[in-house]
py3Dmol code that shows the C-alpha trace and the ligand (Angstrom):
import py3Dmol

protein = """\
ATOM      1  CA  UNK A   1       0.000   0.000   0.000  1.00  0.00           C
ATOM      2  CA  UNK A   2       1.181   3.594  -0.693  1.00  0.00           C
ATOM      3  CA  UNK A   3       2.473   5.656   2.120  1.00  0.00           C
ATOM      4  CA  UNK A   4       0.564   8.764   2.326  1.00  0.00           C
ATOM      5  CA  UNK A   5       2.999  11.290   4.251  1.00  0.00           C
ATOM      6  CA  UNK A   6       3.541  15.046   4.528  1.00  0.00           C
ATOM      7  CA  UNK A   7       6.899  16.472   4.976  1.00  0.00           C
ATOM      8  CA  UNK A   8       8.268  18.510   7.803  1.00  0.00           C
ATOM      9  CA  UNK A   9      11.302  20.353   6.950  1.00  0.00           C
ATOM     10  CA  UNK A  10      12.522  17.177   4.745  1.00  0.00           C
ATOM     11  CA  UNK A  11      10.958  14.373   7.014  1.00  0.00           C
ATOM     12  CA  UNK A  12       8.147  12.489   6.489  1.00  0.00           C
ATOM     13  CA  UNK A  13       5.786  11.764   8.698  1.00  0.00           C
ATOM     14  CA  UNK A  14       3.114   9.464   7.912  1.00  0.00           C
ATOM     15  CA  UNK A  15      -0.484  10.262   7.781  1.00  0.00           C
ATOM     16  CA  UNK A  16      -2.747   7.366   9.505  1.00  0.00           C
ATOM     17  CA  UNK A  17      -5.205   7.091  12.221  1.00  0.00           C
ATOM     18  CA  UNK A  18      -4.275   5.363  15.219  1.00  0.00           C
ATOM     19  CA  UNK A  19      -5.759   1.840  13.971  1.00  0.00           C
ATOM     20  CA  UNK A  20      -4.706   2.533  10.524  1.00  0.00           C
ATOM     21  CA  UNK A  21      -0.926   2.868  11.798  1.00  0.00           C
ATOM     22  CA  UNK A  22      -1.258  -0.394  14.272  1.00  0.00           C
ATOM     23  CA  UNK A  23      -2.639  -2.210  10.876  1.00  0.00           C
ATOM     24  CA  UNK A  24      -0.124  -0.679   9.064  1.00  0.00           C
ATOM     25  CA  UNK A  25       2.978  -2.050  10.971  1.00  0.00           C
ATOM     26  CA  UNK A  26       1.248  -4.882  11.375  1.00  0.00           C
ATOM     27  CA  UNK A  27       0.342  -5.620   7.832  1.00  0.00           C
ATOM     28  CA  UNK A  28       4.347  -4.226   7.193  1.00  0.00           C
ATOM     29  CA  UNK A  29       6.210  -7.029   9.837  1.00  0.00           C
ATOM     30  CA  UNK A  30       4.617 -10.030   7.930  1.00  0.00           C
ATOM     31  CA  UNK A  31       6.860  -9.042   4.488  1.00  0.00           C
ATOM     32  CA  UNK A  32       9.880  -7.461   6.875  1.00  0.00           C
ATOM     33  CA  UNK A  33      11.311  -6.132   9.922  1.00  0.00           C
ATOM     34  CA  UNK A  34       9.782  -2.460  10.852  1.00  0.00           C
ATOM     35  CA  UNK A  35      11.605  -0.054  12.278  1.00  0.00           C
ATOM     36  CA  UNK A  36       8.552   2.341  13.938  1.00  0.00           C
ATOM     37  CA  UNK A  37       9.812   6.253  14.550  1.00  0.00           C
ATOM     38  CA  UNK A  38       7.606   8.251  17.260  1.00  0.00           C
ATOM     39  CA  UNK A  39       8.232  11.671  15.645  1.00  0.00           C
ATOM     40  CA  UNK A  40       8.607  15.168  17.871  1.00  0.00           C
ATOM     41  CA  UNK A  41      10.199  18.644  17.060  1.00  0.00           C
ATOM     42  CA  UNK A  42      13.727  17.719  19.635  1.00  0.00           C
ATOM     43  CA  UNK A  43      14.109  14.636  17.152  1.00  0.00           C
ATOM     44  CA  UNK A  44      13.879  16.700  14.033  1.00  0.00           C
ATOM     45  CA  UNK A  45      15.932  19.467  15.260  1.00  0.00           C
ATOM     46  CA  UNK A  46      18.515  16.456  16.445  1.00  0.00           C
ATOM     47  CA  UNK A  47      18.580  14.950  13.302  1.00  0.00           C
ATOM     48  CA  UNK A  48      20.126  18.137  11.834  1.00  0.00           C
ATOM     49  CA  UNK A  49      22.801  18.091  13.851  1.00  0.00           C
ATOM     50  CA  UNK A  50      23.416  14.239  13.683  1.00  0.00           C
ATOM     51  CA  UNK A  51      23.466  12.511  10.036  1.00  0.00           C
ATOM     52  CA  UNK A  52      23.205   9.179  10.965  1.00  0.00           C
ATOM     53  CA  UNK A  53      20.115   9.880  13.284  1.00  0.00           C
ATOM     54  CA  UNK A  54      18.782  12.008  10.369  1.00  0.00           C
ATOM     55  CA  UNK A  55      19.027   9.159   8.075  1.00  0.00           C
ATOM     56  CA  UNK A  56      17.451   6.651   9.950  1.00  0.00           C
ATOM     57  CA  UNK A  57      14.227   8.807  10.615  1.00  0.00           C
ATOM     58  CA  UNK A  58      14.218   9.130   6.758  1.00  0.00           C
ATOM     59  CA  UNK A  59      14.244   5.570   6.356  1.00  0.00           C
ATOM     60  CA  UNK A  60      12.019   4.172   9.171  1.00  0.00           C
ATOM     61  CA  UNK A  61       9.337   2.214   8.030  1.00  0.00           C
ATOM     62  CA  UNK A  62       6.451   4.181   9.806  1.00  0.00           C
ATOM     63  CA  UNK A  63       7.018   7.704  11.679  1.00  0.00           C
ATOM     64  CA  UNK A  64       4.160   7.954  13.697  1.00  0.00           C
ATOM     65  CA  UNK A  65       2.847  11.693  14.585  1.00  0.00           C
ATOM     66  CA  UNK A  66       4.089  11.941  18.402  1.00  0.00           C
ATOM     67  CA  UNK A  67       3.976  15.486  20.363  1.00  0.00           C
ATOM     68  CA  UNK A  68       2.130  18.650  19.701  1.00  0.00           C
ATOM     69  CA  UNK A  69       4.530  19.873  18.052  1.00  0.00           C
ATOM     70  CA  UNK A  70       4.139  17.720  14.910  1.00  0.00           C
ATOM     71  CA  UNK A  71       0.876  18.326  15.314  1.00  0.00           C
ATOM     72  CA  UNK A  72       1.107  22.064  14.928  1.00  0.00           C
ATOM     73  CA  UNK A  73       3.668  21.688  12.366  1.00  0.00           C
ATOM     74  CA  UNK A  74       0.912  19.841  10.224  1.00  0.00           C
ATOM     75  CA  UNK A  75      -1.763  22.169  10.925  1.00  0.00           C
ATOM     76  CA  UNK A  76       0.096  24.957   9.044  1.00  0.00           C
ATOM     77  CA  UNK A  77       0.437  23.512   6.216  1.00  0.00           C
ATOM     78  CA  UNK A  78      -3.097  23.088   6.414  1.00  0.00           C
ATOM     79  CA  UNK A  79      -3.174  19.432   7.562  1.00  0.00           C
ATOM     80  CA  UNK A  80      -5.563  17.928  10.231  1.00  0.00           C
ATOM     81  CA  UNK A  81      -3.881  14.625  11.733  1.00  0.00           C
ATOM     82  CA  UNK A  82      -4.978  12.644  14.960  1.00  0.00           C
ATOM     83  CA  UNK A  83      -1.723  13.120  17.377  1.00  0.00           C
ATOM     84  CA  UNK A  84      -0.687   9.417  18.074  1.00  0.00           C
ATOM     85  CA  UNK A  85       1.614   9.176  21.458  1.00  0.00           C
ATOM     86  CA  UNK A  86       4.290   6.704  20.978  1.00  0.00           C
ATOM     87  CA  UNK A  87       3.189   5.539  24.589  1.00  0.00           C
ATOM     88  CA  UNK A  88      -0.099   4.619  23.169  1.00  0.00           C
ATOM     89  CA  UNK A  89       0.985   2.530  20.408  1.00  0.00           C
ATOM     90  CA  UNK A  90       3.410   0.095  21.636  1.00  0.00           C
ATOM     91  CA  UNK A  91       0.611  -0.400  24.579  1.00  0.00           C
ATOM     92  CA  UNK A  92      -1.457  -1.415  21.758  1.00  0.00           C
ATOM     93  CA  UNK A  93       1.380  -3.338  20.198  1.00  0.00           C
ATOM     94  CA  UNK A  94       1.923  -5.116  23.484  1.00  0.00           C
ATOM     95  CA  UNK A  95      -1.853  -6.044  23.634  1.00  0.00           C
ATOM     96  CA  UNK A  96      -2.133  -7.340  20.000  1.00  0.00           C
ATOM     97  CA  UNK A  97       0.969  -9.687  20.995  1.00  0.00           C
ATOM     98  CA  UNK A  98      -0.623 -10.990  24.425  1.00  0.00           C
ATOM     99  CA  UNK A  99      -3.610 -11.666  22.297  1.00  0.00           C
ATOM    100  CA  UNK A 100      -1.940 -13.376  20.007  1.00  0.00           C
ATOM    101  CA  UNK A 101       0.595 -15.245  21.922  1.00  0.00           C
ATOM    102  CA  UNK A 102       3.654 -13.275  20.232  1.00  0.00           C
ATOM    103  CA  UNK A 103       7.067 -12.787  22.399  1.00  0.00           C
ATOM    104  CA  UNK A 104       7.840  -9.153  23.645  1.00  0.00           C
ATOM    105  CA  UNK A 105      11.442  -7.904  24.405  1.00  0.00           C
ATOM    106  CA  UNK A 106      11.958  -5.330  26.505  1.00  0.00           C
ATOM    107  CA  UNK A 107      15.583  -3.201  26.494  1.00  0.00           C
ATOM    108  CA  UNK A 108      15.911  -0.124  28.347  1.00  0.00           C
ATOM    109  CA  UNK A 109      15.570   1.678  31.878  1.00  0.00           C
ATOM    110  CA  UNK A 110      17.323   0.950  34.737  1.00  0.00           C
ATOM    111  CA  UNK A 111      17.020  -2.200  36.416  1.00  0.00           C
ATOM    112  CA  UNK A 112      14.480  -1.362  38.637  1.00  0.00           C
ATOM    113  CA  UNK A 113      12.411   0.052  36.438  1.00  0.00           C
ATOM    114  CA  UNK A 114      12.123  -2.589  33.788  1.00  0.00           C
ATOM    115  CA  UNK A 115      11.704  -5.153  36.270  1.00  0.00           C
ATOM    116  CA  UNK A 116       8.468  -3.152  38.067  1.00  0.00           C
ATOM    117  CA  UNK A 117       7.015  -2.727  34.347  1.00  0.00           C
ATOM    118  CA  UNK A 118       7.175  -6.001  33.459  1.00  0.00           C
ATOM    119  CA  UNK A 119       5.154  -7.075  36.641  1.00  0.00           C
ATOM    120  CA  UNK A 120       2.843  -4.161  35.515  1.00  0.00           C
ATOM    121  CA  UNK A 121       2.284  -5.310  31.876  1.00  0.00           C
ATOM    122  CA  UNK A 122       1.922  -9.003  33.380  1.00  0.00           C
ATOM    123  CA  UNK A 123      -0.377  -8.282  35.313  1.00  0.00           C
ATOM    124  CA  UNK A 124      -2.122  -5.971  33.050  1.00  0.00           C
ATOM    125  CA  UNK A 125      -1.832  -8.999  30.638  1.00  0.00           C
ATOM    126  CA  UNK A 126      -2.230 -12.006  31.840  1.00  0.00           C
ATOM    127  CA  UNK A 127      -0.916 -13.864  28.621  1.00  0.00           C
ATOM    128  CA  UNK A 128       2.011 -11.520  28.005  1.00  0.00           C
ATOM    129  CA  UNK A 129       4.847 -13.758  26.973  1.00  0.00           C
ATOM    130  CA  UNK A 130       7.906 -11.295  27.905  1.00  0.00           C
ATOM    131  CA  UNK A 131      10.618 -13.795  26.185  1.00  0.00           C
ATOM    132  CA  UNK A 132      13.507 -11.277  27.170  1.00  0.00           C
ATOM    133  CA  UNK A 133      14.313  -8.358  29.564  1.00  0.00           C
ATOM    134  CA  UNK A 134      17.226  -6.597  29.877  1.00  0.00           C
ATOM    135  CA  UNK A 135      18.133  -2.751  31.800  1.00  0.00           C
ATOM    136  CA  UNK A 136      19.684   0.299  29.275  1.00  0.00           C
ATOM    137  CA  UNK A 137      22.911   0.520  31.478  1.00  0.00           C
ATOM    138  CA  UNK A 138      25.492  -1.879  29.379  1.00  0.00           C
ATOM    139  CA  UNK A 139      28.864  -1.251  27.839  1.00  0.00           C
ATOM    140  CA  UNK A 140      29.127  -1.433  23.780  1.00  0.00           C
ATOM    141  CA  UNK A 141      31.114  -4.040  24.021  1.00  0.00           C
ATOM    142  CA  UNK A 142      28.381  -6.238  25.685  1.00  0.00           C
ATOM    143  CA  UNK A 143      25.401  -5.431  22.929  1.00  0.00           C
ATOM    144  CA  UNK A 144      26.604  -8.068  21.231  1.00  0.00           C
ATOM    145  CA  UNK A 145      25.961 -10.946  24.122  1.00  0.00           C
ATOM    146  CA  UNK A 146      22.602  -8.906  24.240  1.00  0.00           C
ATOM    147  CA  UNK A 147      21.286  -9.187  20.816  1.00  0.00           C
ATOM    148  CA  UNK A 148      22.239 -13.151  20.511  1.00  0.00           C
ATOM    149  CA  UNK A 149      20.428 -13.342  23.430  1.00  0.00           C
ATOM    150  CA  UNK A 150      17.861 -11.251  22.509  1.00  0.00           C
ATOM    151  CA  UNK A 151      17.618 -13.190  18.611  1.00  0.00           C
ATOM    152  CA  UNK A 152      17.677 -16.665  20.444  1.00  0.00           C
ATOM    153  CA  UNK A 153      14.452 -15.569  22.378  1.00  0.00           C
ATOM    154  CA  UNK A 154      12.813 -14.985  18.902  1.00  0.00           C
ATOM    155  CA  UNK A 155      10.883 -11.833  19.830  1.00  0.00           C
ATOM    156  CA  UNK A 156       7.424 -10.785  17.435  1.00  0.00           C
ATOM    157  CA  UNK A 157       8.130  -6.730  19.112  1.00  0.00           C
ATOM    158  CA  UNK A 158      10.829  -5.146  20.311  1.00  0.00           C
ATOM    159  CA  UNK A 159      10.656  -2.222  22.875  1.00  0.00           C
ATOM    160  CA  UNK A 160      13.985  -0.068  23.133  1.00  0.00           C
ATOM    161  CA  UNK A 161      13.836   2.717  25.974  1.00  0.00           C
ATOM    162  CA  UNK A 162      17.231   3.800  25.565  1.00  0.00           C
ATOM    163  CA  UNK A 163      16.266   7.327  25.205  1.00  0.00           C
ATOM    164  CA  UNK A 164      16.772   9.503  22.053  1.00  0.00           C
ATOM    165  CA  UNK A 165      18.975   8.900  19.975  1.00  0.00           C
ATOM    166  CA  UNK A 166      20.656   5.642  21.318  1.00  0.00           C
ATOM    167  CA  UNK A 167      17.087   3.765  20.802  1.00  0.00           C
ATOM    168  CA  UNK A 168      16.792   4.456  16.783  1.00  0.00           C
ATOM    169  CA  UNK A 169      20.549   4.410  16.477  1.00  0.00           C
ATOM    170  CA  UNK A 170      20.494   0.293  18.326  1.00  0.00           C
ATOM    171  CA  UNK A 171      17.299  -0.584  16.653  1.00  0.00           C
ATOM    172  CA  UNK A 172      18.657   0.508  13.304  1.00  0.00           C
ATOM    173  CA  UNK A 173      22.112  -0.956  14.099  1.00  0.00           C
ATOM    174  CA  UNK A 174      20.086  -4.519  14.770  1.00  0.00           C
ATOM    175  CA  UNK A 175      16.973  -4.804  13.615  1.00  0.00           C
ATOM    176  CA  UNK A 176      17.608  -6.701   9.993  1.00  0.00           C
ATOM    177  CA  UNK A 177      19.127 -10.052  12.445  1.00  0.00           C
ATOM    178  CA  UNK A 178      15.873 -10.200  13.227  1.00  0.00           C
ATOM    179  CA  UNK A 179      12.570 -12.045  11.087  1.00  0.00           C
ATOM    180  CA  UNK A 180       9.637 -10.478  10.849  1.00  0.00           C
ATOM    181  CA  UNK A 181       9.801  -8.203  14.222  1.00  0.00           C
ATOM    182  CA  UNK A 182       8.861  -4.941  15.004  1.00  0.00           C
ATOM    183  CA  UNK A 183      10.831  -2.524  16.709  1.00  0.00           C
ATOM    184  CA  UNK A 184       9.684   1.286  18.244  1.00  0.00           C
ATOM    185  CA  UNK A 185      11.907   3.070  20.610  1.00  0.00           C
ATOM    186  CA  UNK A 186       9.986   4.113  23.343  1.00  0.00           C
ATOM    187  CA  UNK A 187      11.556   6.839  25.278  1.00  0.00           C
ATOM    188  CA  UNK A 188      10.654   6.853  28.881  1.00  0.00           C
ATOM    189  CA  UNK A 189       7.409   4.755  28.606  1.00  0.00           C
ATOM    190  CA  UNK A 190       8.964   2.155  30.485  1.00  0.00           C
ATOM    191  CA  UNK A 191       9.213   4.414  33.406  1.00  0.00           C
ATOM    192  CA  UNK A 192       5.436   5.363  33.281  1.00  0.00           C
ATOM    193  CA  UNK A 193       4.532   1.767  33.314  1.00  0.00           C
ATOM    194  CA  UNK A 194       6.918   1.258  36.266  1.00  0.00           C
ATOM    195  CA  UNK A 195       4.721   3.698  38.089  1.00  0.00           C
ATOM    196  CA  UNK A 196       7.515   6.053  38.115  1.00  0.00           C
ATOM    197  CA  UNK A 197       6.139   8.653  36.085  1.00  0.00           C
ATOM    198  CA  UNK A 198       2.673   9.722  36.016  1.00  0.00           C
ATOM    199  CA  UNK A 199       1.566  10.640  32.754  1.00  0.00           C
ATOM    200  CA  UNK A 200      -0.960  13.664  32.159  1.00  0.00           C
ATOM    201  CA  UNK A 201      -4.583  13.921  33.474  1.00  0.00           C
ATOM    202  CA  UNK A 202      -6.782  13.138  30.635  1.00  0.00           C
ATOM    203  CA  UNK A 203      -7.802  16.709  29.732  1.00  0.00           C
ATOM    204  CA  UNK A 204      -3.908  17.635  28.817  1.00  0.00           C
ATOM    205  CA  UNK A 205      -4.128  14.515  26.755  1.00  0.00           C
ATOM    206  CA  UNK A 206      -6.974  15.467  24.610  1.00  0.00           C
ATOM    207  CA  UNK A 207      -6.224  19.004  23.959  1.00  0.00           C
ATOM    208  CA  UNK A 208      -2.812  17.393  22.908  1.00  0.00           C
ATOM    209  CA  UNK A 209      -0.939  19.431  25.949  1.00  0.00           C
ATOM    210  CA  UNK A 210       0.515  16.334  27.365  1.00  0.00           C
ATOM    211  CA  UNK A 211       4.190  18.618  27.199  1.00  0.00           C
ATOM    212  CA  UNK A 212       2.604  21.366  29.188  1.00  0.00           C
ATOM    213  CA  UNK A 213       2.078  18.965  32.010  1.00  0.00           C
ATOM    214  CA  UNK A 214       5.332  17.408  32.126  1.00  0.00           C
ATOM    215  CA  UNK A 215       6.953  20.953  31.606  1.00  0.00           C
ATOM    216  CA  UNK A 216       4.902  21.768  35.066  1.00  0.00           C
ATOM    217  CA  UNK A 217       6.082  18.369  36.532  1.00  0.00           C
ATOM    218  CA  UNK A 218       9.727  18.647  35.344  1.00  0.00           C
ATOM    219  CA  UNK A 219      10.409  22.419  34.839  1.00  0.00           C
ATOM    220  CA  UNK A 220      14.366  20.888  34.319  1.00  0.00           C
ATOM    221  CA  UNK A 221      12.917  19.908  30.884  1.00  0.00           C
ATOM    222  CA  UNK A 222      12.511  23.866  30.056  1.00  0.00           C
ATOM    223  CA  UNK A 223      16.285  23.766  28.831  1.00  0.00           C
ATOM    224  CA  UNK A 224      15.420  20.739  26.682  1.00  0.00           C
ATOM    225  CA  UNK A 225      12.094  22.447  25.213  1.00  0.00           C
ATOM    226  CA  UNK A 226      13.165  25.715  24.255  1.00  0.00           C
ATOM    227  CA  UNK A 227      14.317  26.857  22.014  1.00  0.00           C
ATOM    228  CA  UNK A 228      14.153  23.830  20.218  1.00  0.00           C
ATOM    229  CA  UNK A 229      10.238  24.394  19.521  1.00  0.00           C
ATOM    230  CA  UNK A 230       9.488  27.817  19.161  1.00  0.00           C
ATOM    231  CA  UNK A 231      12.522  27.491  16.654  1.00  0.00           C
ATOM    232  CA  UNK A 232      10.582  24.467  14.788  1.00  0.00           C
ATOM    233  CA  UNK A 233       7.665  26.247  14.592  1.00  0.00           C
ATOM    234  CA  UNK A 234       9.341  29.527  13.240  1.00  0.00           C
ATOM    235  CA  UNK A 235      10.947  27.072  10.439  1.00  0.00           C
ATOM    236  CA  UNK A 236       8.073  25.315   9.930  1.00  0.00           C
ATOM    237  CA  UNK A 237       6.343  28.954   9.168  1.00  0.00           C
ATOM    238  CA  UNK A 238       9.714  29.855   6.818  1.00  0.00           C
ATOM    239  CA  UNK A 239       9.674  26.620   5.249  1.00  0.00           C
ATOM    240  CA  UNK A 240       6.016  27.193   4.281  1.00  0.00           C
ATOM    241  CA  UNK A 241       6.728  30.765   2.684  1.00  0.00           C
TER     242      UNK A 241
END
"""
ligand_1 = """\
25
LIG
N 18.035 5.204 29.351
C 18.684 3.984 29.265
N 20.009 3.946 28.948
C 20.720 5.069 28.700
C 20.057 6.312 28.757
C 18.712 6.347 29.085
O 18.079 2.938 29.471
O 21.910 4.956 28.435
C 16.611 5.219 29.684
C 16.220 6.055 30.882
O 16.422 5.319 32.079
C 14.764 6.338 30.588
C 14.713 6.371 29.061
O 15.934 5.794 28.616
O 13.970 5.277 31.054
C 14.665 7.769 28.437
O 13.676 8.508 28.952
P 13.377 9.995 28.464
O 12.126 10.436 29.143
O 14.607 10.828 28.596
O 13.072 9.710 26.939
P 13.087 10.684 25.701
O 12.679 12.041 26.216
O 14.479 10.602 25.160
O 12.072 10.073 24.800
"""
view = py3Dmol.view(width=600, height=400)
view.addModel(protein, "pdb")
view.setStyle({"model": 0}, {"cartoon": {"style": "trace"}})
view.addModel(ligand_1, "xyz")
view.setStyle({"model": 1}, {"stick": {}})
view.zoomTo()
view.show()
């Protein structure tokens, strides 16, 4: 099936609703392994400072719509899209694969963290088969033990929390050892399902303010905010001239 995208300062982002982009990965993983991107302003503005990063966000198989942001971004060129948190989707992800019996790895987080989430998800999901776990603390020189490992456990999904850009940059790195597997990097997700992090009250979700919260919760993040997205915006607006 044809991608339909739009392009945001020479990225594409991909134009779905929610079920159409589950369906879409899904429908993608039977042919191939899918690399998922969960797009936001921070990783646009990274990826011009960082080639490699910028290149894999060009050639991920699906760059979901994450943050307001993107949202906004699309709205001046005239484009109404459904924002799709990143969070959201691999939940989903992990749901279809506890339906369906598939194995789930899980890389990221510190050890505490992953090991409270997985309880979590377990016990959200009873038939969760978690067929590998690992924390986001190792050395380079011990990925490789890691992905064996990880390749012997014969995972359907793969959930890296690594942070950006280590998470795109390892999935990329690994992904085509894999068969038929998908892959999204997942940021701090595992976190919120540890019960660390408490995401947004519903209203900031809907009105697609989820940032504003955490900006209230974590005023550190201020540094990591700004300028980076009044500057996206003000290229977006250029880039649109
Ligand atoms: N992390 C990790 N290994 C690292 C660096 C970070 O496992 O070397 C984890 C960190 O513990 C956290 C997640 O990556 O759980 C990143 O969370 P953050 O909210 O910073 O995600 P981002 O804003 O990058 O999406």
């Amino acid at each position: 099936m044809e991608r339909k995208t739009a392009e945001i300062l020479g990225y594409k982002v991909d134009l779905l609703s929610f079920d159409e982009a589950l369906k879409t990965v899904l429908d993608k993983t039977e042919e191939q392994n899918t690399q998922t991107v969960t797009i936001n302003p921070e990783m646009i503005a990274l990826g011009e400072k960082n080639q490699e990063f910028s290149e894999i966000l060009k050639n991920a198989d699906l760059v979901i719509p994450d943050g307001f942001g993107i949202k906004l971004a699309l709205m001046l060129y005239g484009i109404k899209q459904q924002q799709i948190p990143g969070i959201e989707f691999s939940k989903k992800l992990i749901a279809h694969c506890a339906e369906n019996s598939l194995p789930v790895a899980l890389i990221g987080a510190k050890e505490e963290t992953i090991q409270k989430a997985c309880e979590n998800l377990k016990n959200e999901y009873p038939n969760l088969k978690i067929c590998y776990k690992k924390n986001g603390y190792f050395k380079e020189d011990e990925e490789r033990a890691i992905i064996d490992e990880m390749k012997q456990s014969c995972p359907k999904l793969v959930l890296a929390a690594l942070g950006v850009p280590k998470q795109e940059i390892f999935i990329n790195k690994y992904k085509n050892e894999f068969q038929n597997t998908m892959f999204v990097g997942v940021g701090g997700s595992f976190d919120v399902w540890a019960g660390n992090v408490k995401r947004a009250p519903l209203i900031f979700r809907k009105l697609g303010c989820e940032w504003l919260w955490r900006l209230i919760k974590e005023p550190s993040r201020f540094n990591r905010m700004f300028p980076t997205l009044p500057l996206f915006v003000f290229k977006v607006i250029m880039n649109k001239k």
